[in-house]
C-alpha positions as CSV (number, residue, x, y, z in Angstrom):
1,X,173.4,20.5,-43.4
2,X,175.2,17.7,-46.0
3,X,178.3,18.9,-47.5
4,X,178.8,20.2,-50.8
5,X,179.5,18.5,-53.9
6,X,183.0,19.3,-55.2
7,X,181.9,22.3,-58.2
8,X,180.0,23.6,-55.3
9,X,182.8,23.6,-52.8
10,X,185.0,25.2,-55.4
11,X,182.4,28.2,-55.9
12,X,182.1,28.2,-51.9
13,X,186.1,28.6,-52.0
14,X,186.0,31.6,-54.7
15,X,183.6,33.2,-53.0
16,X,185.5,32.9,-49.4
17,X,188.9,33.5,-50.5
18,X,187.7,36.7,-52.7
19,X,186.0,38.2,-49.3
20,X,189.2,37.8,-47.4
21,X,191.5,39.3,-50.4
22,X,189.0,41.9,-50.4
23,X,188.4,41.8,-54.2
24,X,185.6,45.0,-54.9
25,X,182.8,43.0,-57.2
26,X,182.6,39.0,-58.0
27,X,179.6,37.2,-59.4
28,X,178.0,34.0,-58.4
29,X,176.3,32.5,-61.7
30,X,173.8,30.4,-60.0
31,X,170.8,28.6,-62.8
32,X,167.9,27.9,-60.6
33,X,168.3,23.9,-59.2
34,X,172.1,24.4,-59.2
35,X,172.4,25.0,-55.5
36,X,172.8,28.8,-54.9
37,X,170.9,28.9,-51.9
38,X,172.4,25.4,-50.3
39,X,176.1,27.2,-51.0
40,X,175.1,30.1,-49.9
41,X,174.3,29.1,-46.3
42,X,177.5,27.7,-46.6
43,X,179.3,30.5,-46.8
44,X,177.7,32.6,-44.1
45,X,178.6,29.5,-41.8
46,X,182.2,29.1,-42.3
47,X,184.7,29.8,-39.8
48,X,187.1,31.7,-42.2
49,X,184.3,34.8,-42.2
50,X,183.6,34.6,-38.9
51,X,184.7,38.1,-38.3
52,X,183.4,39.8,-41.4
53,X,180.2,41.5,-41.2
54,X,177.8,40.1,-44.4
55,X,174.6,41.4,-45.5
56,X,172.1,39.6,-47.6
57,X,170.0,41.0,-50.1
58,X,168.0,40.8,-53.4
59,X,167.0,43.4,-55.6
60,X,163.8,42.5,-55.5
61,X,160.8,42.1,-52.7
62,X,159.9,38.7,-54.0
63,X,163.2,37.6,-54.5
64,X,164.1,38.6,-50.5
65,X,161.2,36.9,-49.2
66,X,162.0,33.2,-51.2
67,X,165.9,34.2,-49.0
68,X,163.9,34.1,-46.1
69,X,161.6,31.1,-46.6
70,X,164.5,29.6,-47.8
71,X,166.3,29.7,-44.3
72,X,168.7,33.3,-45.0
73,X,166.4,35.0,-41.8
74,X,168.0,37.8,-42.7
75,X,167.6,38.9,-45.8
76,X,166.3,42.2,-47.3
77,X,166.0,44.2,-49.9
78,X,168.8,46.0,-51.6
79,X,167.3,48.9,-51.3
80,X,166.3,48.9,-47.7
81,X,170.1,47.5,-47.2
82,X,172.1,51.1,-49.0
83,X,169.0,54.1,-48.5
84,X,166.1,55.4,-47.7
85,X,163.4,56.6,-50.5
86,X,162.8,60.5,-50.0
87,X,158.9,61.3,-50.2
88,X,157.9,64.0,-52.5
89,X,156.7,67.5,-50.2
90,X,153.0,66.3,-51.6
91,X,153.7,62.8,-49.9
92,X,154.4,64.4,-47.0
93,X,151.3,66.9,-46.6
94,X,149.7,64.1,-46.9
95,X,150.7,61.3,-44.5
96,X,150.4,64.7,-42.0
97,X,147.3,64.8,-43.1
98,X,146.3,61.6,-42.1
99,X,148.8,61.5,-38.7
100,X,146.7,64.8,-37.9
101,X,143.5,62.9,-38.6
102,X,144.3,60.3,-36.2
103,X,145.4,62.9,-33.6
104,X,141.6,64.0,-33.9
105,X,143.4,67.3,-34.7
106,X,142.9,70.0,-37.8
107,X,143.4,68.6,-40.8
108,X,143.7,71.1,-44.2
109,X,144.5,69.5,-46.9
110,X,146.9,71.3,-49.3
111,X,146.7,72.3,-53.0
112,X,149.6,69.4,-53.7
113,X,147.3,67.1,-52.0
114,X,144.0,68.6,-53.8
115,X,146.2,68.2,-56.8
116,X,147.1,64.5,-56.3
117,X,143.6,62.6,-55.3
118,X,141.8,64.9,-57.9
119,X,144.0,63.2,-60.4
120,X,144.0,59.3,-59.0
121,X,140.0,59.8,-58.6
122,X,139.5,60.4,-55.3
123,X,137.1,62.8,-54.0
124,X,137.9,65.5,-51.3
125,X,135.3,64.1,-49.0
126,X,136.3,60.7,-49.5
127,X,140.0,61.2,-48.2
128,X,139.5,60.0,-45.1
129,X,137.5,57.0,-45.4
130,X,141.0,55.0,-46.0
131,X,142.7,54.3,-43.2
132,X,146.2,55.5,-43.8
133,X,147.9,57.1,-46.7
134,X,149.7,53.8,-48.0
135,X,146.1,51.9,-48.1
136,X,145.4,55.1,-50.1
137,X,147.8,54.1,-52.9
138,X,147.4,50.4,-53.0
139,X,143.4,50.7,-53.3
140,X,144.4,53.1,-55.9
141,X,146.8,50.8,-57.5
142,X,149.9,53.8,-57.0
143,X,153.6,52.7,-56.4
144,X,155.3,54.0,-53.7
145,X,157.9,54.6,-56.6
146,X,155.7,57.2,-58.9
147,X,156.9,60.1,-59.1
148,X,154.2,62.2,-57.8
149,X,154.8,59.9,-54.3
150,X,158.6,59.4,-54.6
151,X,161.7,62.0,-54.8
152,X,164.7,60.2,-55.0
153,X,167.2,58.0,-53.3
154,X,169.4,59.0,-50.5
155,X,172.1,56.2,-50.2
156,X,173.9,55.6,-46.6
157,X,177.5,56.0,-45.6
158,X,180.5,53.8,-46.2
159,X,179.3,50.5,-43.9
160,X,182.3,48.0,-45.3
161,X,181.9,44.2,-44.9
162,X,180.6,42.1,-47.5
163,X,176.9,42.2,-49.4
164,X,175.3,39.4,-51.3
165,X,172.7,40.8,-54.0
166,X,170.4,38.2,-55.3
167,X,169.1,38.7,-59.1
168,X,171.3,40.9,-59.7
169,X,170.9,40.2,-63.4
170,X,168.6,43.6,-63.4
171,X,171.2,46.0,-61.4
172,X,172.8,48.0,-63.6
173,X,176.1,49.1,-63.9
174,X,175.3,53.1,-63.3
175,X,172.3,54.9,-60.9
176,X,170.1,56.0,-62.7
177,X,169.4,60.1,-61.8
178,X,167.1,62.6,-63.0
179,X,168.2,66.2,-64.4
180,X,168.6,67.5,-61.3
181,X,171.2,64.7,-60.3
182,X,168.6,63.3,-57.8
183,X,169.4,59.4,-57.6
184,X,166.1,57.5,-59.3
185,X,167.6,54.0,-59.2
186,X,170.3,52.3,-57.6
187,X,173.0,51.0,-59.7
188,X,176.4,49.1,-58.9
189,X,178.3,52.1,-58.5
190,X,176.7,53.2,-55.4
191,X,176.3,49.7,-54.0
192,X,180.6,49.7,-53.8
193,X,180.5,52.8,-51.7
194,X,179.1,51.3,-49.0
195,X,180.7,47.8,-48.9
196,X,184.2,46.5,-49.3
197,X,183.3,43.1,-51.4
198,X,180.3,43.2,-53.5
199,X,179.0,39.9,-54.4
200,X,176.5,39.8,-57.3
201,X,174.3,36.5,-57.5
202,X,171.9,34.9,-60.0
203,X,171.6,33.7,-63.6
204,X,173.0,36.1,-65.6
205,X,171.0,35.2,-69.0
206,X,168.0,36.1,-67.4
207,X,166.0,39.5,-68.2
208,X,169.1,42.3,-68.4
209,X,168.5,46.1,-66.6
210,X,165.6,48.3,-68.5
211,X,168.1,50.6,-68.4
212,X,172.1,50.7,-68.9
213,X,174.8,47.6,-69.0
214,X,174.5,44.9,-66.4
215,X,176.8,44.2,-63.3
216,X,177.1,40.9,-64.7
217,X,179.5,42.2,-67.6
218,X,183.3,42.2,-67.4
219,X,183.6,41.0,-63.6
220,X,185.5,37.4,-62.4
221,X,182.9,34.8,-61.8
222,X,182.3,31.6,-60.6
223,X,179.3,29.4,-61.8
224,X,177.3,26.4,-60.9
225,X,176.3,24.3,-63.8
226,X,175.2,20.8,-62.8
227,X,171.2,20.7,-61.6
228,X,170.4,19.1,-58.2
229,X,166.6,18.8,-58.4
230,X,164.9,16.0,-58.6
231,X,162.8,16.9,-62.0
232,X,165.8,16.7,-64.6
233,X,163.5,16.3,-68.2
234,X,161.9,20.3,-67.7
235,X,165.5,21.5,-66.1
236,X,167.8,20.4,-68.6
237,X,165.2,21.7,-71.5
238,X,165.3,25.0,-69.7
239,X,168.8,24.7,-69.1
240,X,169.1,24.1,-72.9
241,X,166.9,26.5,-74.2
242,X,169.0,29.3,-71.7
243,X,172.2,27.9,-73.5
244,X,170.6,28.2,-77.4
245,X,170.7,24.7,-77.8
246,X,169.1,22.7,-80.6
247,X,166.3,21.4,-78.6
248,X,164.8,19.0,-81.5
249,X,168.0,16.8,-80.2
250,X,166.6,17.2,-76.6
251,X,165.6,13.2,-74.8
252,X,164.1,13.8,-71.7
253,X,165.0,11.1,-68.5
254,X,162.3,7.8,-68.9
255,X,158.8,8.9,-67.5
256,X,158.8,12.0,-67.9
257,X,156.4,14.3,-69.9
258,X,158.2,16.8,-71.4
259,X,157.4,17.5,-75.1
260,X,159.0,19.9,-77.5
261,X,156.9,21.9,-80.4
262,X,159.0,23.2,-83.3
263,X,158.0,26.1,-85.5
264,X,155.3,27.8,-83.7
265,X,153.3,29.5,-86.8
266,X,153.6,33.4,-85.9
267,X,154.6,32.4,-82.2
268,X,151.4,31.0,-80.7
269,X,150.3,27.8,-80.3
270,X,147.3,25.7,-80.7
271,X,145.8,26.1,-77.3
272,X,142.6,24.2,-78.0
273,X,145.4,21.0,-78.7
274,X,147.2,21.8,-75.7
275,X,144.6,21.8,-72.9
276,X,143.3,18.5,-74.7
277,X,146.5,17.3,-73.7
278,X,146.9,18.8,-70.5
279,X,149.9,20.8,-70.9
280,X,150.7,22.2,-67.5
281,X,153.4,24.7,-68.6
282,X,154.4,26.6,-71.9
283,X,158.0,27.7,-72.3
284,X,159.2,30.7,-74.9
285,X,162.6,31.2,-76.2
286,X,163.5,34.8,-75.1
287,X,163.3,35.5,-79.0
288,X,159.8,34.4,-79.8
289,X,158.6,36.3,-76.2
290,X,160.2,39.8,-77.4
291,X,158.3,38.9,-80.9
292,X,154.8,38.3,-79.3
293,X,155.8,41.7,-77.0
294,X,156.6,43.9,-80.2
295,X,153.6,42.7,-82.0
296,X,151.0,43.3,-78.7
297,X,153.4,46.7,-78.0
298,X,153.1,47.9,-81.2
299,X,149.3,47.0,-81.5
300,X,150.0,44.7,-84.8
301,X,148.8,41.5,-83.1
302,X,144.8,40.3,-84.0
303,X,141.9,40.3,-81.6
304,X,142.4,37.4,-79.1
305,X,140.8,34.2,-79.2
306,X,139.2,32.3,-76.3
307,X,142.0,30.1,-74.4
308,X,144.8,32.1,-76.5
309,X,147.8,33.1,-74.7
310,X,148.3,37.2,-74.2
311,X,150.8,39.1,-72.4
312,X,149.5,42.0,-70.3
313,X,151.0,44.5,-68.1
314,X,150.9,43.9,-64.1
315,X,150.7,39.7,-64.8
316,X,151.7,38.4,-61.6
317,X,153.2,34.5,-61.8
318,X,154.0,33.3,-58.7
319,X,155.9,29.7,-59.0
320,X,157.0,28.3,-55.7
321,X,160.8,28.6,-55.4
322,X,161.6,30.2,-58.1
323,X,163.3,33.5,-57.7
């Protein structure tokens, strides 16, 4: 592994030196292309932490599996790291169901269960022609999370050590619980019962929490500014447009195709000109995307064209190595 550069040893020193002075929460401000990852493996090499237990994690799925093809083996989710997701009594009947099924034993199916696949569009009859209750939900496009599956949270004991939590830009401050104090989502809070140093990581002007303040907010940080990658032009205009910069000023590195658009009538763009030109990427100002959101939310926006840009719910863009 080549050694650091000097802003990233300094981060690498912050981050060591607030483990061993057992400091409760510190945050790693990390822009993609800074070297997060690269200073991370770093730090779960060095001989100073060699007795302190560290767990890796990210708050999402995605973001836990780009840790792992990244080289962290061992990283998880932060969820599967601090508790286990109590099924509702209907989720229960019915994986029975299905364990009972495959036991080539009885298998009644309950009024919750009658209750549930009448209302996802499922017919009695047809229960059993999925295999399991999981492929049940996917086929029927049902989060393990809804509410008719999902009860609550039950968070573990007091573990100690040291947790990383990758994009922790959408972990809020506070869990979130329902009315009868059941825990619906895990916040900070319950993350520093469990571990002596928490250690948030990410960027944090990404996307905040849906709900509540983020972790980000009123904690000591250390950040990486300067981009290692290789494709400097589209970086440093992201890296501009993240700070609010006045991108007409922006010159992008010799080569390099990077263009920027001013005063996007009512926040779309000519897309005929574009794929003419063969733009390969589009990039909104958090600003303009919250306007085209309200206007499609609010259903103010006009019929869409052919080629025009629309926001949906359940878009899933997948960019390699970005987390």
């Amino acid at each position: 592994m080549s050694e650091p550069t000097q802003h990233q040893q300094e981060s690498i020193d912050f981050i060591i030196d607030s483990i061993i002075n057992k400091k409760d929460v510190i945050g790693f401000i990390a822009p993609g292309g800074c070297g997060k990852t690269f200073s991370l493996k770093h730090i779960l090499s060095d001989s100073r932490l060699k007795d302190y237990e560290m767990t890796l994690t990210a708050t999402t799925n995605k973001a836990a599996s780009i840790m792992k093809s990244e080289g962290i083996k061992k990283a998880k989710t932060l969820h599967s790291a601090i508790s286990t997701p109590i099924p509702t009594e209907m989720f229960k009947d019915l994986k029975m169901l299905f364990e009972l099924k495959r036991l080539k034993k009885e298998a009644k199916i309950t009024e919750k269960v009658k209750d549930f696949i009448d209302d996802i569009g499922v017919k009695e009859k047809n229960l059993f022609d999925y295999q399991n209750e999981n492929v049940l939900l996917a086929e029927n496009n049902i989060s393990a999370f809804d509410d008719r599956v999902f009860s609550h949270y039950s968070t573990v004991d007091y573990k100690g050590g040291v947790v990383f939590v990758d994009e922790s830009s959408m972990l809020p401050t506070k869990s979130q619980y329902d009315d009868k104090m059941k825990m619906k989502a895990i916040g900070l809070d319950a993350v520093k019962k469990v571990f002596d140093t928490v250690i948030l990581v990410g960027d944090d002007a990404q996307l905040p929490p849906i709900k509540g303040k983020s972790s980000f907010n009123d904690i000591e940080k250390t950040v990486l500014t300067k981009n290692m990658r290789a494709d400097k032009s589209l970086l440093r205009l992201l890296d501009c447009a993240r700070n609010g910069d006045n991108l007409a000023n922006f010159v992008p590195e010799s080569g390099e195709n990077v263009r920027i658009i001013p005063n996007v009538t009512g926040g779309y763009y000519d897309m005929e000109s574009l794929i003419k030109k063969d733009v390969a990427h589009i990039v909104y100002r958090n600003n303009t995307r919250k306007g085209i959101t309200k206007l499609i939310r609010g259903g103010l926006s006009h019929d869409p064209k052919v080629n025009e840009p629309i926001v949906y719910k359940g878009a899933n863009i997948d960019e390699p190595g970005d987390s």
